[in-house]
NUDONU-332713 format. One record per residue (C-alpha): residue number from 1; x, y, z. Coordinates in steps of 0.001 Angstrom, whole numbers. Example, Ala and Ser with C-alpha at 12.3 -4.5 7.8 and 13.67 -1.06 7.14 Angstrom:
<pts>
[1,[12300,-4500,7800]]
[2,[13670,-1060,7140]]
</pts>
This chain:
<pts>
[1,[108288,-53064,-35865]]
[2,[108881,-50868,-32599]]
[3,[110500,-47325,-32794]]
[4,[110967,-44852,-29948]]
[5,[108521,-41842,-29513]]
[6,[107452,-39629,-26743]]
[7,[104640,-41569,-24392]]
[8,[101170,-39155,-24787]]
[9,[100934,-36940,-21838]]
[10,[104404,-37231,-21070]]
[11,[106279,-33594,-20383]]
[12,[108683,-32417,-23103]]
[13,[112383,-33381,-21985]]
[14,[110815,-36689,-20280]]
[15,[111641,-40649,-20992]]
[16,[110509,-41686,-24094]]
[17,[108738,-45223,-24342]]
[18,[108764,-47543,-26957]]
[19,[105580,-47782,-28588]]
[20,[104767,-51242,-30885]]
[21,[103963,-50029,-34503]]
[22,[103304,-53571,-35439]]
[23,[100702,-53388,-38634]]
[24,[101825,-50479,-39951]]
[25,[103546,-50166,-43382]]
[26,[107205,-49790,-43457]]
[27,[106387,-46371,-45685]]
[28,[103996,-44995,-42799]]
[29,[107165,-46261,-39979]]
[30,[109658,-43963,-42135]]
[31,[107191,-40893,-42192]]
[32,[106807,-41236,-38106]]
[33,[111061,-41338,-37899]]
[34,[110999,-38414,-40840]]
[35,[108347,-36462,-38197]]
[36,[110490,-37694,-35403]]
[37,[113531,-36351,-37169]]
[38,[111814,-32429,-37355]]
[39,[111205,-32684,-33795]]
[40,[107753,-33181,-34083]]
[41,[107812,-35784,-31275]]
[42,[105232,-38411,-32343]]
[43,[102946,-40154,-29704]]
[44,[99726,-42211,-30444]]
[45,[96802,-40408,-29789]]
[46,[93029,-42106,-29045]]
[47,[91513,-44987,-31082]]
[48,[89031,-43477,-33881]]
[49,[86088,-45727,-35341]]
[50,[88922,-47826,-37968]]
[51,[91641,-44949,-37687]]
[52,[94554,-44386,-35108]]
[53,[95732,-40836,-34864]]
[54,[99914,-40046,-33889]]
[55,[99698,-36482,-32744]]
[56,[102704,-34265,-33854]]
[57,[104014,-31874,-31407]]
[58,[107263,-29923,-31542]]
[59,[108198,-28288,-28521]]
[60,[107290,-24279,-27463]]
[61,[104492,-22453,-29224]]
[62,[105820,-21795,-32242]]
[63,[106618,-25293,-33119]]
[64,[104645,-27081,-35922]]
[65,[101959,-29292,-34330]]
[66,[99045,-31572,-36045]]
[67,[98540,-35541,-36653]]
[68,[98807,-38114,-38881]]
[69,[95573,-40177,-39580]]
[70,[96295,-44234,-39902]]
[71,[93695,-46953,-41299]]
[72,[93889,-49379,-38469]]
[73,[93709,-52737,-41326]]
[74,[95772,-50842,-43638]]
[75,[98577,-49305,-41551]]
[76,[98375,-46922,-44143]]
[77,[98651,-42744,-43358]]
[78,[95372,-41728,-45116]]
[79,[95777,-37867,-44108]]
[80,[97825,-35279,-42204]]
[81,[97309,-31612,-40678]]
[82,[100300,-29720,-39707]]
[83,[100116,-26325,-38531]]
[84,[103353,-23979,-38131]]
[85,[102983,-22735,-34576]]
[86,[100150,-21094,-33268]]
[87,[100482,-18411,-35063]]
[88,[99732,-19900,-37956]]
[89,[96563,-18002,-40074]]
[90,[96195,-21391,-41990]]
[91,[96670,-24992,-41050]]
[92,[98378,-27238,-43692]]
[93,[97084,-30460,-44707]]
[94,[97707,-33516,-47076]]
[95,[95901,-36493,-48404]]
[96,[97639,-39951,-48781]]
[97,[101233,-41037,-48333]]
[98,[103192,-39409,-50687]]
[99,[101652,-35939,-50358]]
[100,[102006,-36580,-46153]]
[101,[105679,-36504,-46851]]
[102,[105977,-34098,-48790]]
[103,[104447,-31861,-46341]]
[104,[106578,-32966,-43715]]
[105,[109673,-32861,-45915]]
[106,[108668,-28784,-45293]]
[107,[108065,-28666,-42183]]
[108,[111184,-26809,-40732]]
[109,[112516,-27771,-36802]]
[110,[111369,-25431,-33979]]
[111,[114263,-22931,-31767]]
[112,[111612,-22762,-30184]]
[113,[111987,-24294,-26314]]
[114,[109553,-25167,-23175]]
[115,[108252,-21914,-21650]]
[116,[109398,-19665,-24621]]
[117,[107619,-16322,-24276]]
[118,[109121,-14842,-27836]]
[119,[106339,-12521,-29381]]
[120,[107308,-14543,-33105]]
[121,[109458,-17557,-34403]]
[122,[112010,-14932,-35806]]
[123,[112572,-13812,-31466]]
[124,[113132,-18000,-30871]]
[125,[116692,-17676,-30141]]
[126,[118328,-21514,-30989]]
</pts>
């Protein structure tokens, strides 16, 4: 199963690249388009041990950011961190599938854009 999402490294606004999410559960595929969908622009992050890691990362600092953890035989999301911009006192996170949607299902997209010097979300103008 391939899906589009922003190549690690890449600049905001760049191509995106198709990554392969072959071995990954057709729930876990729909939680990296439902991340996609609130602009947090998925890419795969570094191999860990027997997880893989998709880093979240809308765009401007007050964005939501974090990761989603993946069992690498499973293809299963085992945990999530999401934090609301960096002004956030307190990240969020979730254990298992259904409470890794959930918390995404919250997450609300960023007016936030590149170089955005706003003092607070509220100053984002959309």
């Amino acid at each position: 199963m391939n899906t589009t999402l922003a190549a690690v490294g890449q600049a905001p606004g760049s191509a995106e690249t198709t990554i392969d999410l072959t071995g990954v559960t057709a729930y876990t595929a729909g939680i990296v388009r439902l991340a996609e969908a609130k602009g947090l622009r998925p890419a795969w992050g570094r191999l860990h041990g027997r997880t893989r890691r998709i880093i979240l990362d809308a765009v401007g600092p007050h964005g939501a950011f974090g990761s989603n953890v993946i069992g690498r035989s499973s293809g299963k999301i085992l945990r999530a961190e999401v934090i609301h911009g960096n002004d956030a006192k307190v990240p969020r996170r979730a254990t298992g599938t259904n409470a890794v949607r959930a918390l995404l299902l919250e997450v609300t997209p960023s007016a936030c854009r590149q170089g955005c010097t706003a003092q607070s979300p509220s100053a984002c103008c959309p």
